[in-house]
N, C-alpha and C positions, 0 to 999 in steps of 0.2 A: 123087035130087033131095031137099036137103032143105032146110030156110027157119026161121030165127028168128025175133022182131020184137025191137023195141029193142035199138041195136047189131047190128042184124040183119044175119047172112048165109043164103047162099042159093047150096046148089052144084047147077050142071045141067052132065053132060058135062066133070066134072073141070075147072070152071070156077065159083074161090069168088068173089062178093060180099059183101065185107063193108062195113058202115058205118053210121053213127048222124052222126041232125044233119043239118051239111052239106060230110061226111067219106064218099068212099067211094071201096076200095081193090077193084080185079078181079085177080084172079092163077088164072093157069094156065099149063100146058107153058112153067117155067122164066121166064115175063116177067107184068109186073101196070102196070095201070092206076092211078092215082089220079086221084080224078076230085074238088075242091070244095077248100075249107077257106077261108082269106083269099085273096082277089085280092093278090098280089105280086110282084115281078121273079123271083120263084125258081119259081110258078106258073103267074101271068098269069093266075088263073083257068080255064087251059085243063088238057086230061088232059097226062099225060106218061107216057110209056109207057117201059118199060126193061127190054131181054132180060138184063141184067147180075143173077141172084142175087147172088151173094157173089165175084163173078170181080175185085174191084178191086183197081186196081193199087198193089203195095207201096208204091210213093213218095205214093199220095193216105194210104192208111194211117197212112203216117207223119206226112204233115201233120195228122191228128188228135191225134196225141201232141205234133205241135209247136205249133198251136193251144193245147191246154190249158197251156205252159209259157208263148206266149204272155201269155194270161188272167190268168194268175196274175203276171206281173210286170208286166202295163202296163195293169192295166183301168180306171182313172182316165184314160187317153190312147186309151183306144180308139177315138173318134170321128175322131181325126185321123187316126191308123192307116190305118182304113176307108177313109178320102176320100183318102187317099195310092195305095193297092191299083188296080191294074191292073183295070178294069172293060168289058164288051162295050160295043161301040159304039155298039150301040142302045139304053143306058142313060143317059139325062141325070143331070143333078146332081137335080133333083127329084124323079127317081124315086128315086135311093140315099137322099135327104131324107128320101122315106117311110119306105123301110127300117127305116131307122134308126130312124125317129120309132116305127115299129112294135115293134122290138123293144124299147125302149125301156118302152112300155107293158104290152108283155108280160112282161117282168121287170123291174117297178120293183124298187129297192132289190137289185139283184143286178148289181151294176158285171161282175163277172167272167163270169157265164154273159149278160151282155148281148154282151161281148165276145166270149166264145166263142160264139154265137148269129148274131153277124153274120161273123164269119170264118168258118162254116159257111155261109152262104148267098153267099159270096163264093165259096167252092170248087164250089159247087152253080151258082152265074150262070155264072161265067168257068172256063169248063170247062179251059183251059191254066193255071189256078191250080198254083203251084211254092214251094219253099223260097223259091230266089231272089229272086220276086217280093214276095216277104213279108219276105226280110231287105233288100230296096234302100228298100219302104216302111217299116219300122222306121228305116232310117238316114233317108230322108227325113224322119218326124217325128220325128227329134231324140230315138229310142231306143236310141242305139248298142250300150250295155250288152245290152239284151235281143238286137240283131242279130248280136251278136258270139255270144250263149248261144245261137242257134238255128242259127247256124254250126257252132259244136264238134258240138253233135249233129245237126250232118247228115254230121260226118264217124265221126260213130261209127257210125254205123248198116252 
């Protein structure tokens, strides 16, 4: 058993706590806890638990490389983007509102990682999040050129 303070962790029974603020992550035998940070559609506020270390599947993988290609050619349009994307049911327009309005704050002045910021928590809500999904939203807001670039490499891969 042993225990920090600040930023503190704290292991009992091969079970770490760690966390500072109102941030804190539990992990042991291969699954972890997080438990605080902003209340948002990607947390709710509540824990979320995940036996998955590093088991993710190649095609989510990839959408991170396709994300960043994203980013980089359309992050002035990314709000449409967004509100085009395939979202759970149980998500109003208000809430994606927030989202947005959230990430927005958190990265003034960075149009691109604003982008790639909410197309991550889009692959994180909408757990069926695909290539597909993302190039029929590109084509619906009126970004063909980039839908067309995230087609070729999805056939390279």
């Amino acid at each position: 058993m042993s225990s920090k303070s600040k930023g503190r962790t704290t292991t009992t029974a091969g079970i770490n706590v760690t966390g500072s603020y109102n941030f804190v992550v539990v992990a042991g035998n291969n699954s972890s806890v997080t438990v605080g940070g902003p209340k948002s559609a990607a947390n709710n506020g509540d824990c979320t638990a995940s036996n998955e270390v590093s088991n993710e599947d190649p095609t989510k993988k990839n959408l991170r490389k396709t994300f960043m290609q994203v980013s980089k050619n359309c992050a002035k349009d990314w709000k449409v983007l967004i509100r085009n994307l395939p979202w759970p049911s149980n998500m109003d327009d208000g809430e994606l509102e927030n989202e947005i309005d959230i990430i927005c704050h958190n990265h003034k002045d960075d149009l691109r990682e604003q982008s790639y910021k909410a197309l991550l928590l889009w692959k994180k809500v909408y757990r069926d999040a695909s290539q597909e999904d993302l190039i029929k939203a590109l084509q619906e807001s009126e970004l063909s050129l980039v839908a067309d670039k995230i087609a070729e490499m999805k056939h390279e891969v």
